[in-house]
N, C-alpha and C positions, 0 to 999 in steps of 0.2 A: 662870530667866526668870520675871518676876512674871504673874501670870494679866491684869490690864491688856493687858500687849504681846503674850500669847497672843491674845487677842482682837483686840488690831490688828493680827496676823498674818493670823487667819480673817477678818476683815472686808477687809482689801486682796485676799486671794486670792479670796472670791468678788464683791469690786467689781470685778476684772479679768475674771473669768470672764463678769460682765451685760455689760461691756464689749464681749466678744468675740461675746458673742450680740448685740448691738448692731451690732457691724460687718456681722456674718452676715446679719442680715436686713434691714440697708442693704442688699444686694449682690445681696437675692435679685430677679429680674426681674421679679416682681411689683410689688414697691416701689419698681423701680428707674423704672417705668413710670408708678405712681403718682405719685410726686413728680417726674415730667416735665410731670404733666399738671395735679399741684392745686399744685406745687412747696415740698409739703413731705412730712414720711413719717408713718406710721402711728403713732397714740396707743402703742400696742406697744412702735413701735422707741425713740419717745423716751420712754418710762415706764424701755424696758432703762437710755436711755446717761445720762438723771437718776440712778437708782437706784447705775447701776454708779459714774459718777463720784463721788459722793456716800460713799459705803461705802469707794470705793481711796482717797477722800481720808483720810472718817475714821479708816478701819483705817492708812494710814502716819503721820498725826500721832501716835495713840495707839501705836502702835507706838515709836514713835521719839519721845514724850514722857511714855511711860507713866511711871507713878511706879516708883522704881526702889529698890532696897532697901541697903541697904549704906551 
């Protein structure tokens, strides 16, 4: 496996990972609270599901169009 697609491996798994701490603290009742009352959520949550989306994209494009040797 070329070092490229390595890296779109680790980049997908930790954009999944912001992902899941994105959902995590959608969920938590503080937040849940807050955006009842200003109807949206903390710079935080959406800094996590920017970032996460972003990186599980990057990391599966390069992944799966890394250059490839052979």
């Amino acid at each position: 496996m070329s070092l490229p697609r390595i890296i779109g491996a680790v980049a997908l798994v930790i954009g999944l990972v912001l992902l899941g701490m994105a959902y995590n603290a959608s969920q938590a009742p503080v937040e849940q609270v807050s955006e009842a009352v200003t109807g949206r959520f903390s710079d935080q949550t959406i800094t996590f599901l920017i970032a996460g989306a972003a990186a599980a994209a990057g990391g599966l494009l390069l992944f799966l169009f890394g250059r490839r040797r052979g």
